[in-house]
N, C-alpha and C positions, 0 to 999 in steps of 0.2 A: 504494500500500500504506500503513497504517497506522505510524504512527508509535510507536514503543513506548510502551503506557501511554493510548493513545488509540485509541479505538475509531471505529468508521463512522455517523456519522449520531449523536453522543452517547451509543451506548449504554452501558451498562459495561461490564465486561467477565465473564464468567462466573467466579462463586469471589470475586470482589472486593463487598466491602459499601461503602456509601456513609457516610457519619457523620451520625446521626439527633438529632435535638435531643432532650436526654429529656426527662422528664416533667417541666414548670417548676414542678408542686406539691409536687414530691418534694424539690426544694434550697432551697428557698424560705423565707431566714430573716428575721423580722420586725426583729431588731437588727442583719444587716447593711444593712437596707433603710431603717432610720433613721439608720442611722449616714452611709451613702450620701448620705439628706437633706440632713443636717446638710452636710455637704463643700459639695454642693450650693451650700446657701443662705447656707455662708460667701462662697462666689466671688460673690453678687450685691453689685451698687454700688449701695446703697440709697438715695434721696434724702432731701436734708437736710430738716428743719420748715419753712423757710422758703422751698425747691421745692417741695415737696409740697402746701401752702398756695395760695402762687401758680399753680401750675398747676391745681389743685382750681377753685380760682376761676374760671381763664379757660376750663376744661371747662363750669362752668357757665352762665356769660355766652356762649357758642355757643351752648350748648343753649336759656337762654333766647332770645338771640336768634332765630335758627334756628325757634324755635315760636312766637314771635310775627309771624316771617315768612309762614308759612305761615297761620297763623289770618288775618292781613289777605287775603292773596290768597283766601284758602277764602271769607271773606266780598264780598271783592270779586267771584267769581264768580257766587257768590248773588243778590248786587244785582242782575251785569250779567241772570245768566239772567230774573231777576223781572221783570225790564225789557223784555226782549225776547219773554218766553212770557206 
């Protein structure tokens, strides 16, 4: 038998409503929603000029490397196939 307040198989129970999310355009305030932001983007640990920099940099220097890697091989393949066909 069921347990009070629980039904068989999930279903609800007759008479009982479930809690519907309303309409999210109907509460929907533009200054609680900045103001939220703001909260937000105080908790972030921003980095200092001289992380930011540095790291900038060594994102760069990957990437070129990284594409200069791949341009030799891309041409190294070209060679090899001209070579062979």
């Amino acid at each position: 038998m069921a347990e009070k307040g629980k039904t068989e198989k999930g279903k609800a129970e007759k008479g009982k409503t479930t809690p519907v999310a309303e309409d999210a355009s109907s509460n929907f305030s533009a200054s609680e929603f900045l103001k939220g932001t703001k909260e937000e983007l105080d908790k972030v640990v921003w980095p200092s000029r001289q992380q930011l920099i540095s790291e900038s940099v060594a994102v760069i220097l990957m990437v070129s490397l990284s594409a200069t890697i791949i341009y030799l091989v891309d041409n190294f393949f070209i060679w090899a196939a001209g070579k062979v066909f």
